[in-house]
Every structure is written in C-alpha cells, then in structure tokens.
N, CA, C and O of each residue as an XYZ file, in Angstrom:
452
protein
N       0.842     -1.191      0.000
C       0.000      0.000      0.000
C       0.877      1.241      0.000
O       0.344      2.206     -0.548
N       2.275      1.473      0.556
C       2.860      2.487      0.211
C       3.529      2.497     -0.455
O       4.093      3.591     -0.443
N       4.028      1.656     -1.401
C       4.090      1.387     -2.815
C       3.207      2.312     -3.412
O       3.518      3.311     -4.060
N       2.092      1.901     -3.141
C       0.790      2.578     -4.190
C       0.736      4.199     -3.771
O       0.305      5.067     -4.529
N       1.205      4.423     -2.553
C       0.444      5.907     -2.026
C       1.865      6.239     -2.768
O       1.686      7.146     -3.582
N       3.280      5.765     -2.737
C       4.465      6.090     -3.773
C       4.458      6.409     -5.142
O       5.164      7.104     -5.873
N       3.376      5.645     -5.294
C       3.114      5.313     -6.916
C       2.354      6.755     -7.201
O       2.903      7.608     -7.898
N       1.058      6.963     -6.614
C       0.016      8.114     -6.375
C       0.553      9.140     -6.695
O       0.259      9.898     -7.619
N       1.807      9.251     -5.541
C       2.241     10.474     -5.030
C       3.372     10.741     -6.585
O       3.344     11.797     -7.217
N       3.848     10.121     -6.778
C       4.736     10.134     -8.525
C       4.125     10.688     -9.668
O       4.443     11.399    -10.621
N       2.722      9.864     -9.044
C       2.291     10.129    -10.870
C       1.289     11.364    -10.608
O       0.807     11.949    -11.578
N       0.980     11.756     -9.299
C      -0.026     12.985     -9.345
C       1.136     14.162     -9.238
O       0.668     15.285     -9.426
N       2.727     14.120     -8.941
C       3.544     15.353     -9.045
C       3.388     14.967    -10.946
O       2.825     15.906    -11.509
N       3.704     14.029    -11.738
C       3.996     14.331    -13.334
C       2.592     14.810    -13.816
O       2.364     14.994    -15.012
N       1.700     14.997    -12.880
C       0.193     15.061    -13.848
C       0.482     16.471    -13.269
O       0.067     17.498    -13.806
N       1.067     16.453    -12.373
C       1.117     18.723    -12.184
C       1.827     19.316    -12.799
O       1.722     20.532    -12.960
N       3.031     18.354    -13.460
C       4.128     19.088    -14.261
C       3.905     19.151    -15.497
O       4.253     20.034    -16.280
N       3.005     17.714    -15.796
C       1.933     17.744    -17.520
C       1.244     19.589    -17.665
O       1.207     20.573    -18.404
N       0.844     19.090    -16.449
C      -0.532     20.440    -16.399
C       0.522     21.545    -16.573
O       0.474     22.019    -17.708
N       1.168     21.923    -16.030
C       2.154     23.108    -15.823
C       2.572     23.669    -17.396
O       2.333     24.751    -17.930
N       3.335     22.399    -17.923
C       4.093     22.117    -19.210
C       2.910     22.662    -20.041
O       3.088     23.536    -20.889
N       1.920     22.225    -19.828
C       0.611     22.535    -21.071
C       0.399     23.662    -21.073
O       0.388     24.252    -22.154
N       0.138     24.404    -19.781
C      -0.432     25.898    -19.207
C       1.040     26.991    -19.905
O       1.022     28.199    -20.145
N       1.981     26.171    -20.042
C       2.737     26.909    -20.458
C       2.826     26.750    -21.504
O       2.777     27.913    -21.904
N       2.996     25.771    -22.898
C       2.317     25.691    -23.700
C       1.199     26.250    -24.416
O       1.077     26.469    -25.622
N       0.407     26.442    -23.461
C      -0.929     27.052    -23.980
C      -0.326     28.748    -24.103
O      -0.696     29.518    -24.990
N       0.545     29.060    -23.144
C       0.641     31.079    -22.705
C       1.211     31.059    -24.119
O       0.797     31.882    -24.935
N       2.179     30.122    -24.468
C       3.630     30.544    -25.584
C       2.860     30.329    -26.679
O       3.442     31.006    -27.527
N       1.678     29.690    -27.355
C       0.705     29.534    -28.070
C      -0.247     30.750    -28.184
O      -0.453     31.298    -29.267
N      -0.701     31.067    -27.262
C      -0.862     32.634    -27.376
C       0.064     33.839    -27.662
O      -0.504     34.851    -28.073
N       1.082     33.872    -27.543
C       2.025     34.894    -27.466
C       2.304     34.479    -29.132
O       2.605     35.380    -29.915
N       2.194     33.210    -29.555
C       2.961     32.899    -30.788
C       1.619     32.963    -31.700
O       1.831     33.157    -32.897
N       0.152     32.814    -31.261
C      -0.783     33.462    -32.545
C      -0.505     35.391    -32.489
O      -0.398     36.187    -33.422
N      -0.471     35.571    -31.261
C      -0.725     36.945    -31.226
C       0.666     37.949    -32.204
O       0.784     39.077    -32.683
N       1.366     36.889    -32.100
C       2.571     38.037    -32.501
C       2.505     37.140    -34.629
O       2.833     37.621    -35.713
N       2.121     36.235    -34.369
C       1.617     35.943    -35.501
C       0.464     37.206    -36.914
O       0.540     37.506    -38.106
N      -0.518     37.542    -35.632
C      -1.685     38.156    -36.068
C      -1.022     39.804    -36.430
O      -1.210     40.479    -37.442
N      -0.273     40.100    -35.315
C       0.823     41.702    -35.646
C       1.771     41.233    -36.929
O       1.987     42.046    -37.829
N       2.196     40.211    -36.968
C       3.323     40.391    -38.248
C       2.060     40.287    -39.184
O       2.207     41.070    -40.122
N       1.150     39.758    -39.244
C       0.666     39.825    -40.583
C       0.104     41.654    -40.863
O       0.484     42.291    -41.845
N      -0.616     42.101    -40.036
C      -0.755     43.158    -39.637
C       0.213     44.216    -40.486
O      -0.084     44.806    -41.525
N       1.416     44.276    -39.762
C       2.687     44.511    -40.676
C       2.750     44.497    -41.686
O       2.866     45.518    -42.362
N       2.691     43.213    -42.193
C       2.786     43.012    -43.655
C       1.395     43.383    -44.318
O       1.565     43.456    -45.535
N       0.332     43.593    -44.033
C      -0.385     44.192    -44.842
C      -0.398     45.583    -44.871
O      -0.893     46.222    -45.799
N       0.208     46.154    -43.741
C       0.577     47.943    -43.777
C       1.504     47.902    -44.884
O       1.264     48.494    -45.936
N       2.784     47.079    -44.650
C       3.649     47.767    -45.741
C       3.525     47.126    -46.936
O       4.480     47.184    -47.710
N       2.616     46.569    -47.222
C       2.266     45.981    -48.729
C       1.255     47.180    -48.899
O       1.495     47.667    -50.004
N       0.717     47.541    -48.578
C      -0.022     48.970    -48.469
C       0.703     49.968    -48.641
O       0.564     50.438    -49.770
N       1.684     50.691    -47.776
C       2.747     51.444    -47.984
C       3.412     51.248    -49.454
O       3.645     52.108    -50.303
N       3.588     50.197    -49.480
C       4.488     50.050    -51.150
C       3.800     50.364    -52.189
O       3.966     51.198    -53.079
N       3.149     49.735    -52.011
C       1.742     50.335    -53.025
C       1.590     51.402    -53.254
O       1.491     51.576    -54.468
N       1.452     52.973    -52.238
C       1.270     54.099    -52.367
C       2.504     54.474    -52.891
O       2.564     55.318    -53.786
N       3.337     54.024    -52.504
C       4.853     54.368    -53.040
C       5.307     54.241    -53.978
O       6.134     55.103    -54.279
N       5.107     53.380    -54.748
C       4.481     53.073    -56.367
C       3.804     53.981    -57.435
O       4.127     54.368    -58.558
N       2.705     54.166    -56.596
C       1.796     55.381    -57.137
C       2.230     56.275    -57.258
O       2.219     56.995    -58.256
N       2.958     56.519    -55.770
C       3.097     58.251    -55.991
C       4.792     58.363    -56.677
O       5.268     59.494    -56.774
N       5.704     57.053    -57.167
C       6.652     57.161    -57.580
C       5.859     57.328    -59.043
O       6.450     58.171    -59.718
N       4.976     56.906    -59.566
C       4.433     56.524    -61.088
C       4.002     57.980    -61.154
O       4.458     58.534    -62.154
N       3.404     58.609    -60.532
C       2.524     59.914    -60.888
C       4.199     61.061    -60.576
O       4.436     61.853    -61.488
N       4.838     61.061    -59.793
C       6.125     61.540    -59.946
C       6.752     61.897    -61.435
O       6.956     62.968    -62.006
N       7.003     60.267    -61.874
C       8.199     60.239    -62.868
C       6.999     60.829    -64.592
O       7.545     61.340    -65.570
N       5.754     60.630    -64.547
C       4.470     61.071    -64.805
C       4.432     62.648    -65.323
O       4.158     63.176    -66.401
N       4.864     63.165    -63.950
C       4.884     64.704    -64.282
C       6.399     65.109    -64.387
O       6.738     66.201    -64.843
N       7.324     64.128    -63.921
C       8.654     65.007    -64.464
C       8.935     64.795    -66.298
O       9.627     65.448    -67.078
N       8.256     63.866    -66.453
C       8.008     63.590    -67.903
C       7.511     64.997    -68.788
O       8.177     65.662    -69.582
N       6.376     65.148    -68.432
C       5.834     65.668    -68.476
C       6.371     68.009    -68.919
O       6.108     68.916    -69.709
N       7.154     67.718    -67.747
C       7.497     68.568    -67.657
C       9.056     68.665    -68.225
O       9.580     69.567    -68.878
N       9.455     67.758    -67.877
C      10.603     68.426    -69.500
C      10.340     67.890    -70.455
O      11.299     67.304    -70.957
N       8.823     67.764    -71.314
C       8.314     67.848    -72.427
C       8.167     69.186    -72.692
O       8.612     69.849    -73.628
N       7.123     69.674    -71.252
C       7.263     71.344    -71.622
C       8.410     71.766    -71.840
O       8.378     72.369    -72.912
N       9.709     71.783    -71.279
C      10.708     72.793    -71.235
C      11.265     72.168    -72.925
O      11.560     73.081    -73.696
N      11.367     71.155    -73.322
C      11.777     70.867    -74.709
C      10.987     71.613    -75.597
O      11.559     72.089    -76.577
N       9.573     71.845    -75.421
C       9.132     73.044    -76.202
C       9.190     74.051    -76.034
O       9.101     74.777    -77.024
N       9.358     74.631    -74.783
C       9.405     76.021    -74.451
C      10.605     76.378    -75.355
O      10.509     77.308    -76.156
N      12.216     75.336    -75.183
C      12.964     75.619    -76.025
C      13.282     75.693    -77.645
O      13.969     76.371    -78.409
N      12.437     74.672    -77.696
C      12.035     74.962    -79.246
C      11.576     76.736    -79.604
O      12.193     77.656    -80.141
N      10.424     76.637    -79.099
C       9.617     78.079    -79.304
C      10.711     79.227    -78.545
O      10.168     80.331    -78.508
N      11.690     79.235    -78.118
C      13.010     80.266    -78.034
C      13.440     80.451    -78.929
O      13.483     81.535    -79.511
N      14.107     78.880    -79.458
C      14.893     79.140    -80.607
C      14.242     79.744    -81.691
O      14.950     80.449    -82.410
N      12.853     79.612    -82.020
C      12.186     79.768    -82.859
C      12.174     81.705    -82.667
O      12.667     82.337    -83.602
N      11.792     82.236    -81.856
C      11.747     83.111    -81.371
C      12.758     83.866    -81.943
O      12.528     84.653    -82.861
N      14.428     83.594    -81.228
C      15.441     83.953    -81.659
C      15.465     84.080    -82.565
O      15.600     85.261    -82.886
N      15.360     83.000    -83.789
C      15.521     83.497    -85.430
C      14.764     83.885    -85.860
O      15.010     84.145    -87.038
N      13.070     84.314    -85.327
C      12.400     85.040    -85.504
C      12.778     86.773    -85.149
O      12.188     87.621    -85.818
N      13.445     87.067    -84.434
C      13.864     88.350    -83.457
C      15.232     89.021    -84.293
O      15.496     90.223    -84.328
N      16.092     87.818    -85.009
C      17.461     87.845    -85.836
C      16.694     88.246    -87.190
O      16.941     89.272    -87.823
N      15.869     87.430    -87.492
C      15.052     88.295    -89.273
C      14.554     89.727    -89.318
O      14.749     90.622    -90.140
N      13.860     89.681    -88.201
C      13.601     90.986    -87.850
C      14.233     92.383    -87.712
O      13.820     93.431    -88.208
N      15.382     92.178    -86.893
C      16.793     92.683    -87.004
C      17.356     92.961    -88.447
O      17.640     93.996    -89.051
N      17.398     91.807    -88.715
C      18.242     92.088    -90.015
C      17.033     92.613    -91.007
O      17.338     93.791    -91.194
N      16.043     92.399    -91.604
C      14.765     93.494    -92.156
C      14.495     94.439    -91.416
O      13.727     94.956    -92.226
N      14.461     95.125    -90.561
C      14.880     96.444    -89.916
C      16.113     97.388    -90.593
O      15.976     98.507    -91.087
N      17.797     96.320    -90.422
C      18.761     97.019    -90.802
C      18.446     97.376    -92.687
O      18.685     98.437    -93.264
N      17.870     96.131    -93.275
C      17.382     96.202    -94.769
C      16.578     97.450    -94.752
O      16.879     98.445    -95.410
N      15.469     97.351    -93.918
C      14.756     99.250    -94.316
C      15.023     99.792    -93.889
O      14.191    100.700    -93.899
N      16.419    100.214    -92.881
C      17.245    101.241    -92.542
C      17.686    101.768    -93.978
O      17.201    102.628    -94.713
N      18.804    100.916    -94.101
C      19.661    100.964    -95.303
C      18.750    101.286    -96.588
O      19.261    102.109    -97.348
N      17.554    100.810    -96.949
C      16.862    101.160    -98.109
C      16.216    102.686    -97.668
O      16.040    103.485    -98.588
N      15.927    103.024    -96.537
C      15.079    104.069    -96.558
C      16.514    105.342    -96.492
O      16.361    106.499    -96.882
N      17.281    105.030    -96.164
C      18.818    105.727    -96.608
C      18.816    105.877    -97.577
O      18.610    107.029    -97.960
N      18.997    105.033    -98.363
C      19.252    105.424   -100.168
C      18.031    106.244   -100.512
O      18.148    107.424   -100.844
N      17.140    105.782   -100.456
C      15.567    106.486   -100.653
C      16.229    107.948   -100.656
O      16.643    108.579   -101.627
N      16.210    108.393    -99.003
C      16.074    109.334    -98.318
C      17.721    110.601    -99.680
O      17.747    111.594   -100.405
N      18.612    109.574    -99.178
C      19.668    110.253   -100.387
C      19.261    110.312   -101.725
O      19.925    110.987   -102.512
N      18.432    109.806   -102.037
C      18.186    109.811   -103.743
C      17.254    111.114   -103.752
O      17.439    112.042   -104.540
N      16.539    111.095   -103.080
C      15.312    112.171   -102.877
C      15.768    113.585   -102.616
O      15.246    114.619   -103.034
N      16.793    113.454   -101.880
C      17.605    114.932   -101.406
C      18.433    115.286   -102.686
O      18.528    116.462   -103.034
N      19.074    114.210   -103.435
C      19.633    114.641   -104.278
C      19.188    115.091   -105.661
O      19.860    115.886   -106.319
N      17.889    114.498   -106.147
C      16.810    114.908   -106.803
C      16.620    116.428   -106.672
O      16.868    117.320   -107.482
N      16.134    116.475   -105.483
C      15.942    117.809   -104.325
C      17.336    118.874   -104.988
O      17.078    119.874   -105.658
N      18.175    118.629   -104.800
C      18.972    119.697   -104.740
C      19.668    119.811   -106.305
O      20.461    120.691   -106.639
N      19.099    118.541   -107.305
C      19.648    118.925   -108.267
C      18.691    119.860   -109.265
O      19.173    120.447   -110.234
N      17.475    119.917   -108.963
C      15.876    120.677   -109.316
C      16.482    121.960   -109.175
O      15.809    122.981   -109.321
C-alpha cells in the first residue's frame, strides 16, 4: 500500500508538471498566434505602404516627364523666337539701309531741281 500511495504520489507530481508544461504551452501559443496576427498586420501595412509608393513614384516620374516635355518646347519656341527676333533685325537694318538710299536719292533729286 505504500508502494501505491508512492506510486500516487509520482504520478499525481507528473500530472502537475503535464498540467504546468501545457499551461505553459498554452501562454507561448498565445504569445505565438498573437505576434503571428501583428506580423501579418505589418505586412499588410507595408504591402499597403508600397503600393502608395508606387503610385506616388508613377505619378512623380508622370509629371517630371511631363514637364521636361514642356521645357523641350518652351525651347524649341526660343529658338524659334530667336531666329524670328534675328530676321527681324536684319529686315529692320534692310529698311534702314533702303530708306537711306531712298532718303539720299530724294535729297539729291531735291537739290539737283
């Protein structure tokens, strides 16, 4: 019989250390869905984050496009400008110079009358 209350007493300390082992088991099972449920969490923020980052890199490169399209025309329409502003110039100096001769032919007309 104290054999048996030996026996009892053995197997009811491993059924407290089962229990213990499990209870602890069970906490680290919680701690390991919970931190489970935050990384995913995580990962759907920054799969989210990337995403916007994407976008707003696409609508970025979008308008810098964009915009030295404008400045490639703006420069066009300079240059254009310029040799528009250079003809001008030079047909200016042309009816300088013609309204000179004019002006001398006329005086000399003038003074030979």
């Amino acid at each position: 019989s104290e054999e048996l209350q030996e026996q009892l007493t053995k197997n009811t300390e491993q059924l407290r250390d089962a229990a213990q082992t499990i209870k602890e088991l069970e906490e680290r099972t919680e701690v390991m869905i919970t931190f489970k449920e935050k990384l995913q969490q995580f990962t759907d923020h920054s799969f989210k984050t990337d995403t916007k980052l994407e976008e707003y890199k696409r609508l970025a490169v979008m308008k810098m496009e964009k915009l030295e399209h404008k400045n490639e025309m703006q420069e066009l329409m300079s240059q254009r400008l310029d040799r528009s502003l250079q003809r001008v110039g030079e047909d200016l100096a042309m009816n300088q110079r013609d309204f000179k001769a004019v002006k001398q032919t006329i005086e000399m007309n003038a003074f030979k009358a």
